[in-house]
MIKERO-705616 format. One record per residue: residue in one letter; x, y, z of N, C-alpha, C in turn; residue number from 1. Coordinates in steps of 0.05 Angstrom, whole numbers. Layout:
BEGIN
code,nX,nY,nZ,caX,caY,caZ,cX,cY,cZ,pos
A,X,Y,Z,X,Y,Z,X,Y,Z,NUM
...
//
This chain:
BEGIN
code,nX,nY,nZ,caX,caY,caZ,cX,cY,cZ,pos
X,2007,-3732,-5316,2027,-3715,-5304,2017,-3687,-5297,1
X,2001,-3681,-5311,1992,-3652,-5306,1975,-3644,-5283,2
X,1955,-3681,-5278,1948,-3667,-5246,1959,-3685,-5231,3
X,1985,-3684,-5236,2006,-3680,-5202,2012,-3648,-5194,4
X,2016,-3636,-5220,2027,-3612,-5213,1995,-3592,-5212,5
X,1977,-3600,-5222,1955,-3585,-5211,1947,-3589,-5174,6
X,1954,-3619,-5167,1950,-3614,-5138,1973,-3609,-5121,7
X,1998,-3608,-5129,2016,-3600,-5112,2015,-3569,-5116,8
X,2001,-3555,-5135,1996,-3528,-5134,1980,-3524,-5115,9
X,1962,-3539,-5112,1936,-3531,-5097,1946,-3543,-5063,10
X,1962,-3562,-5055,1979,-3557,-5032,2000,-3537,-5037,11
X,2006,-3532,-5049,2026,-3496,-5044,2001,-3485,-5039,12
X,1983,-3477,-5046,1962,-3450,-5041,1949,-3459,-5019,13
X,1945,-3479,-5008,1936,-3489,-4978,1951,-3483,-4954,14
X,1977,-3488,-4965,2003,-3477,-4940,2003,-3455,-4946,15
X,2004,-3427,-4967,2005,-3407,-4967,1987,-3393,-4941,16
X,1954,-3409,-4951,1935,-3398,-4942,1933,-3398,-4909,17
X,1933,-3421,-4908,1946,-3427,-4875,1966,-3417,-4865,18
X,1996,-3401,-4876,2017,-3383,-4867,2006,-3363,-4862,19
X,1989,-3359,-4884,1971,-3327,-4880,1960,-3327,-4851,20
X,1941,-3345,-4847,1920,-3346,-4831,1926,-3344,-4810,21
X,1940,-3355,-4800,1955,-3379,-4778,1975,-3368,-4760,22
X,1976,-3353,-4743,2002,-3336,-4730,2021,-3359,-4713,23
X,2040,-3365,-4730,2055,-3379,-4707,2063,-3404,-4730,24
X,2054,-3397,-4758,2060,-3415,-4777,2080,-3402,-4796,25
X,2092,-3401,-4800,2122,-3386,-4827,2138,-3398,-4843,26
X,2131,-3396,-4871,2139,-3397,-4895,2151,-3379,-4909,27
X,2179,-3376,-4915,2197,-3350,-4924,2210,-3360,-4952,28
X,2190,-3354,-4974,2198,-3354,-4998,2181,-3373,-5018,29
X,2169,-3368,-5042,2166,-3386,-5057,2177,-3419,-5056,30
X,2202,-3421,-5059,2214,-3441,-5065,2209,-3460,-5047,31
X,2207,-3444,-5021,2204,-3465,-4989,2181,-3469,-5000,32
X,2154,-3451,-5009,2127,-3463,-5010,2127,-3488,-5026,33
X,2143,-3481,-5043,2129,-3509,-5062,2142,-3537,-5051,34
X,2162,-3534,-5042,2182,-3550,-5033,2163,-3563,-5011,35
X,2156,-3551,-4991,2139,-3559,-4966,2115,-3569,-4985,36
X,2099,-3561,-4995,2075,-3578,-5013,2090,-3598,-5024,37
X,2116,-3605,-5039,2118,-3634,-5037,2132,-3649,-5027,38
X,2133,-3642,-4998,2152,-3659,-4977,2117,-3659,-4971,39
X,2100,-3647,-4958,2081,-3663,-4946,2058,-3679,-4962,40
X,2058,-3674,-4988,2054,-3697,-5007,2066,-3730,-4998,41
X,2099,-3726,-4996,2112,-3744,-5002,2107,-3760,-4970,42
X,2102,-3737,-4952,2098,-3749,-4920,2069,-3762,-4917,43
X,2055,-3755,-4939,2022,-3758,-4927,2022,-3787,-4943,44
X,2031,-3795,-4965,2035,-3809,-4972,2044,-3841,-4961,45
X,2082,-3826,-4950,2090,-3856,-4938,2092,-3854,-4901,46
X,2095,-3829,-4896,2097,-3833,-4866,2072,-3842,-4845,47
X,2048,-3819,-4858,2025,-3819,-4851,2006,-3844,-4842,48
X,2007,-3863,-4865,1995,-3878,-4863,2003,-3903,-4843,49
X,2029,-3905,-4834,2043,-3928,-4814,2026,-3906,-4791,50
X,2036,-3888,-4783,2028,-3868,-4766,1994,-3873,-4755,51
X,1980,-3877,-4776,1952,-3876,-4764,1948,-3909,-4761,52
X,1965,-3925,-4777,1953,-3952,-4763,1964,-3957,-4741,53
X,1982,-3947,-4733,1989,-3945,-4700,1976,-3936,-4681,54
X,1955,-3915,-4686,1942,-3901,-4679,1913,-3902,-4675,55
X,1908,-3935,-4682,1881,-3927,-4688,1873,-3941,-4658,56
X,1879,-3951,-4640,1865,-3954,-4614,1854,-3924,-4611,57
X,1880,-3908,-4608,1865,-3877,-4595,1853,-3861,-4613,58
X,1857,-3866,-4643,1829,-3859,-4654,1810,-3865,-4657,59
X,1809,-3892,-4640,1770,-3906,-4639,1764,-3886,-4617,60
X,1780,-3889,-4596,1776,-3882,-4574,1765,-3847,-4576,61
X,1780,-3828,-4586,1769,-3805,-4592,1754,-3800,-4618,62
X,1740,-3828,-4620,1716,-3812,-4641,1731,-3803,-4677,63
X,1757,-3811,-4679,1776,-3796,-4696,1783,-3774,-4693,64
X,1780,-3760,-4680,1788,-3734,-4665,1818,-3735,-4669,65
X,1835,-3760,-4662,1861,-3755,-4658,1871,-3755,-4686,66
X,1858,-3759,-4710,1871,-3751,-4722,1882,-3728,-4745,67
X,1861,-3710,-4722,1875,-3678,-4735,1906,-3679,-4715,68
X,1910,-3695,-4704,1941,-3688,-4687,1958,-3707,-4700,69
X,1948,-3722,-4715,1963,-3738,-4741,1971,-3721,-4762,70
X,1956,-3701,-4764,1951,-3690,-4790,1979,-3662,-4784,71
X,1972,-3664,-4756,1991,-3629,-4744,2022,-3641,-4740,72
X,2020,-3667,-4734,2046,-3681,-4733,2057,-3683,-4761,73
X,2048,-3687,-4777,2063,-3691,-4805,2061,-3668,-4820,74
X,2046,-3644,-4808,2063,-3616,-4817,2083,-3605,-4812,75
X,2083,-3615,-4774,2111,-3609,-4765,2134,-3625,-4770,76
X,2119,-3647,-4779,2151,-3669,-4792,2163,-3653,-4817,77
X,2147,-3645,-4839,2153,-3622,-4860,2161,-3603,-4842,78
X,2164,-3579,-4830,2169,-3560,-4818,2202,-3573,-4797,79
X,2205,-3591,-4797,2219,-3597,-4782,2251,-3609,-4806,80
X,2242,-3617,-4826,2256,-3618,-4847,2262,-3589,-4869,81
X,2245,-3574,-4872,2261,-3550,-4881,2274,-3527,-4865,82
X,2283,-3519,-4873,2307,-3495,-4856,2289,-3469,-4857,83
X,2271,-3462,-4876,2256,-3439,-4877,2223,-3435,-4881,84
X,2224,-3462,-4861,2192,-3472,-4850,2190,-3470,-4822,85
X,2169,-3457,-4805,2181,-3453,-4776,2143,-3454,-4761,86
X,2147,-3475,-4746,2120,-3475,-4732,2125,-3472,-4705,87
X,2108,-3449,-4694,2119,-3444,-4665,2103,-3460,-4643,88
X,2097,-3469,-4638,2078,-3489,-4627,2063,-3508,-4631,89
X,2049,-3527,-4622,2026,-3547,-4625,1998,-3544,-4642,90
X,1993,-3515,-4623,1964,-3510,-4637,1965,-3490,-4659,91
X,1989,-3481,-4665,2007,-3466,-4687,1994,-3489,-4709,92
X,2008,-3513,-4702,2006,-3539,-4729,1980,-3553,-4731,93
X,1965,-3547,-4707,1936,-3564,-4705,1928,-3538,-4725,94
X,1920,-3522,-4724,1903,-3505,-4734,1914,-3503,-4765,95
X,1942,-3504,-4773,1952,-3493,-4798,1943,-3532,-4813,96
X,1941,-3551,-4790,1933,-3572,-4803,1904,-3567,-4816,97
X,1891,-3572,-4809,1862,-3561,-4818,1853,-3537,-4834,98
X,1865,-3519,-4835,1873,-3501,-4859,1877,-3514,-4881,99
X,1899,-3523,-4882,1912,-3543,-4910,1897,-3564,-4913,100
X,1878,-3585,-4894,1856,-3600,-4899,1835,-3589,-4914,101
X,1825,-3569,-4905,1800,-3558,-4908,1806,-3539,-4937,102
X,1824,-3529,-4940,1836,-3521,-4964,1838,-3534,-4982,103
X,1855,-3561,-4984,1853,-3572,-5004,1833,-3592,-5012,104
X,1816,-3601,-4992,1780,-3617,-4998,1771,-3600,-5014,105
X,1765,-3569,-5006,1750,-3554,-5025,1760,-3553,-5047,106
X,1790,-3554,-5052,1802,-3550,-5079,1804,-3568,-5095,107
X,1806,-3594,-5090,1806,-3622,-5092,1780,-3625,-5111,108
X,1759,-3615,-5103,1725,-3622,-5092,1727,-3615,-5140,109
X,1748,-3602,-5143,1738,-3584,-5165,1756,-3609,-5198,110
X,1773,-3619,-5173,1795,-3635,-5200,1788,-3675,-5193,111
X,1790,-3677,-5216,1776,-3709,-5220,1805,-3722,-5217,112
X,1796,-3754,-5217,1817,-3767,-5220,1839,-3766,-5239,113
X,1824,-3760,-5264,1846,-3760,-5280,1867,-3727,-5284,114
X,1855,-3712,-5254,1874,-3690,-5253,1865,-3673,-5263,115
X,1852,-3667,-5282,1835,-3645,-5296,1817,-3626,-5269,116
X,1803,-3609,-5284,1788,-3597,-5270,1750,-3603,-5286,117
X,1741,-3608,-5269,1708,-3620,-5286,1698,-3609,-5275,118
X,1677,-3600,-5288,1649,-3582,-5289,1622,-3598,-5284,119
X,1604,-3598,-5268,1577,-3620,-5280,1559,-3604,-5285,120
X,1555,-3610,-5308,1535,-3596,-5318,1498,-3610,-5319,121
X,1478,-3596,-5311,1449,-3616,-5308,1441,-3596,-5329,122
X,1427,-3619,-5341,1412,-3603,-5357,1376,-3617,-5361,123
X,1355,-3596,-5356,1332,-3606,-5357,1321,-3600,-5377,124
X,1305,-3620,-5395,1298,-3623,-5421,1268,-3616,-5420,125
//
C-alpha cells in the first residue's frame, strides 16, 4: 500500500511540474492536484489501454509517434472531468503530456516494484 501512495505522489509532482512549466495547462488547488494524479492513474490504467489497441494501425504507421497524442488525450480526458483542471489547447496537453511522462520515468526510475525506493549499491573488492 505504501507504494501506491508513493507513486500517486510522484504523479501529483509530475502534474504540478508540468502546470508549472506548461502555459496553457491549470491546476487550482492541492486537492484538484492529487485528485487529477488519481483520475489519470485510474485513466492510464482502464481507458488507455482499449485506446491504443485501437490505435495501433496509426501507430505503426507513425513510428509510435502517435502515441504521445494518446498520452495528451487522456490528460485531457482528466482535465475534462475535473471542474478545476483547465487545458487550453492541444499542444497545451501534448507538451504537459510529456512533462508528466518524462517526470514520472525519472521518478519511477528511483522506486522498485515493491514501491519502496532502492539504492544500488557496487561495490569493488
Amino acid at each position: 500500500m505504501p507504494g501506491f501512495f508513493i507513486r500517486l505522489g510522484i504523479s501529483a509532482l509530475a502534474l504540478w511540474l508540468a502546470a508549472a512549466i506548461v502555459p496553457g495547462l491549470h491546476i487550482e488547488g492541492v486537492g484538484t492536484l492529487v485528485l487529477a494524479a488519481l483520475l489519470l492513474g485510474i485513466v492510464n490504467a482502464v481507458v488507455r489501454p482499449v485506446v491504443v489497441l485501437l490505435t495501433i494501425p496509426l501507430t505503426i504507421v507513425t513510428l509510435g509517434l502517435f502515441l504521445l497524442v494518446v498520452n495528451a488525450g487522456m490528460l485531457g480526458l482528466v482535465a475534462a472531468l475535473l471542474e478545476n483542471m483547465r487545458i487550453d489547447g492541444f499542444f497545451a496537453a501534448l507538451l504537459g503530456a510529456v512533462v508528466v511522462g518524462v517526470t514520472s520515468w525519472i521518478a519511477s526510475s528511483w522506486i522498485g516494484p515493491s514501491g519502496r525506493v532502492e539504492l544500488l549499491v557496487v561495490r569493488s573488492d
